[in-house]
C-alpha positions as CSV (number, residue, x, y, z in Angstrom):
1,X,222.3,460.3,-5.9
2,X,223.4,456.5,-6.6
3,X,220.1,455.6,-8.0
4,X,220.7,456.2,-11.8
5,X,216.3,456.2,-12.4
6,X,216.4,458.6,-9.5
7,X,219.0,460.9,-11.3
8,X,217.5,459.9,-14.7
9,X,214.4,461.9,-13.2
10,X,215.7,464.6,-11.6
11,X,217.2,465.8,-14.8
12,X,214.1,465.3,-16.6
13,X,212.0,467.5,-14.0
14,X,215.0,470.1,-14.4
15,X,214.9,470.1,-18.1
16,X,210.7,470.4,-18.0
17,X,211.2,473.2,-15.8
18,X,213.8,475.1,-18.1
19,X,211.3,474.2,-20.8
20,X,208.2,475.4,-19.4
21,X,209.3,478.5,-17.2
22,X,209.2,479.4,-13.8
23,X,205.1,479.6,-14.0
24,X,205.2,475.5,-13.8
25,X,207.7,475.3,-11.2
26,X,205.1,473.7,-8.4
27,X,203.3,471.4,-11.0
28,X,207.2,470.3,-12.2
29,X,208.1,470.0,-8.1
30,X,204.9,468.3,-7.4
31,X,205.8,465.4,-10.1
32,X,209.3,464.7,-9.1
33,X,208.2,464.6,-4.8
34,X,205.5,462.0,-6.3
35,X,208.1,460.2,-8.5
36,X,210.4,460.2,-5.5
37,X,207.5,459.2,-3.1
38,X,207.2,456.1,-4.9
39,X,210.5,455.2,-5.1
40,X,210.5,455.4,-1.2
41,X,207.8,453.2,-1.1
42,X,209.4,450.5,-3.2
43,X,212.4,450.8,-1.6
44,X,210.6,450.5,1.6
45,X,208.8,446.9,0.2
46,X,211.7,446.1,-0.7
47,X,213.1,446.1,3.0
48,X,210.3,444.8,4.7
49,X,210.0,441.7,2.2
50,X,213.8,441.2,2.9
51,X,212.7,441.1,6.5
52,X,209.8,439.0,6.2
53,X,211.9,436.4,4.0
54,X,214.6,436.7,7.1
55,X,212.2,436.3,9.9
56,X,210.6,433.2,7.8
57,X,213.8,431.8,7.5
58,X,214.6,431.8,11.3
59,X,210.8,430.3,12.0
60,X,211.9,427.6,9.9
61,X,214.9,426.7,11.2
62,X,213.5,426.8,14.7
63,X,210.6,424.3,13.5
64,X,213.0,422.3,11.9
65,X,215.2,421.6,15.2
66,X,212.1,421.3,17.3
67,X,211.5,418.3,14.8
68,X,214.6,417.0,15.1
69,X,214.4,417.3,18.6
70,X,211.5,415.7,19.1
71,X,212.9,412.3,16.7
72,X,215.9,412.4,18.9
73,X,213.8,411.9,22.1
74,X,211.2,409.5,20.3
75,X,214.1,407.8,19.4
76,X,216.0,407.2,22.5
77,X,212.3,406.5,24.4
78,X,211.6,403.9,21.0
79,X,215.5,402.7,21.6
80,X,215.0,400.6,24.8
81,X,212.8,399.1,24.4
82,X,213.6,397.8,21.1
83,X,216.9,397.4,22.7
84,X,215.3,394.8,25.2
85,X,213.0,392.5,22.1
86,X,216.1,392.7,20.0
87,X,218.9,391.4,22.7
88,X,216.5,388.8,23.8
89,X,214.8,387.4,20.5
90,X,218.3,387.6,18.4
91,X,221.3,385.3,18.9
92,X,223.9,386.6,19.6
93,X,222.7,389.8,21.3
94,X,225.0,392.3,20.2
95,X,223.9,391.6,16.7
96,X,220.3,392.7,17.9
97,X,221.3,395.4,19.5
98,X,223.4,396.5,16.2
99,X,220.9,396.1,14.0
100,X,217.8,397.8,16.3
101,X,220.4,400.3,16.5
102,X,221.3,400.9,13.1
103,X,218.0,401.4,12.1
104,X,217.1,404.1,14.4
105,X,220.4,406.0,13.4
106,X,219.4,405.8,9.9
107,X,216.0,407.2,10.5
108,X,217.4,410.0,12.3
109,X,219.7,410.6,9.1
110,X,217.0,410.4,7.1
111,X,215.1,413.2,8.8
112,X,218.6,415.3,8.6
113,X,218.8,414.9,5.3
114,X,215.2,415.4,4.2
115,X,215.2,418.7,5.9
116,X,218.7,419.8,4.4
117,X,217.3,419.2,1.0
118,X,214.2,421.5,1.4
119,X,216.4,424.3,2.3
């Protein structure tokens, strides 16, 4: 037995039933099966909140790279033609084209970032 409260109670029972005689030997037996029903029921909790907390974790992370997948393509789609306004209406092009660009990569990071902080 590793569980100290487990042992801890089994010596108790033992002691009660020294103390009390063989007459209360299904009372003291009936006591420790409930003392160790409930620590199979804890125990078993204990599992299945471990699970739950796992399987949250990996619904999460699937709704998180949905998201990002989602900005990526919104991005892209929201790229050209910003692209296209900011070659023509800026001079020189390229520094359009930088800049459009800049600012979609930095709301991108933004959304990484956000969601690594919640974690």
């Amino acid at each position: 037995m590793a569980d100290p409260q487990m042992r801890r109670d089994v010596e108790a029972a033992l002691a009660a039933r020294r103390e009390l005689g063989p007459e209360y030997d299904d009372q003291v037996a009936a006591g420790l099966a409930d003392r160790i029903d409930e620590l199979v029921a804890v125990r078993i909790a204990d599992q299945r909140g471990e699970v739950s907390e796992r399987r949250a974790d990996r619904e999460d992370e699937r709704s998180s790279r949905t998201q990002r997948f989602v900005l990526g393509i919104i991005s892209i789609g929201g790229g050209i033609p910003i692209s296209g306004i900011a070659a023509t209406q800026v001079e020189p092009g390229g520094l359009g084209l930088a800049i459009a660009w800049a600012g979609i990569v930095g709301v991108n990071v933004a959304a990484v970032w956000g969601a690594r902080r919640r974690r």
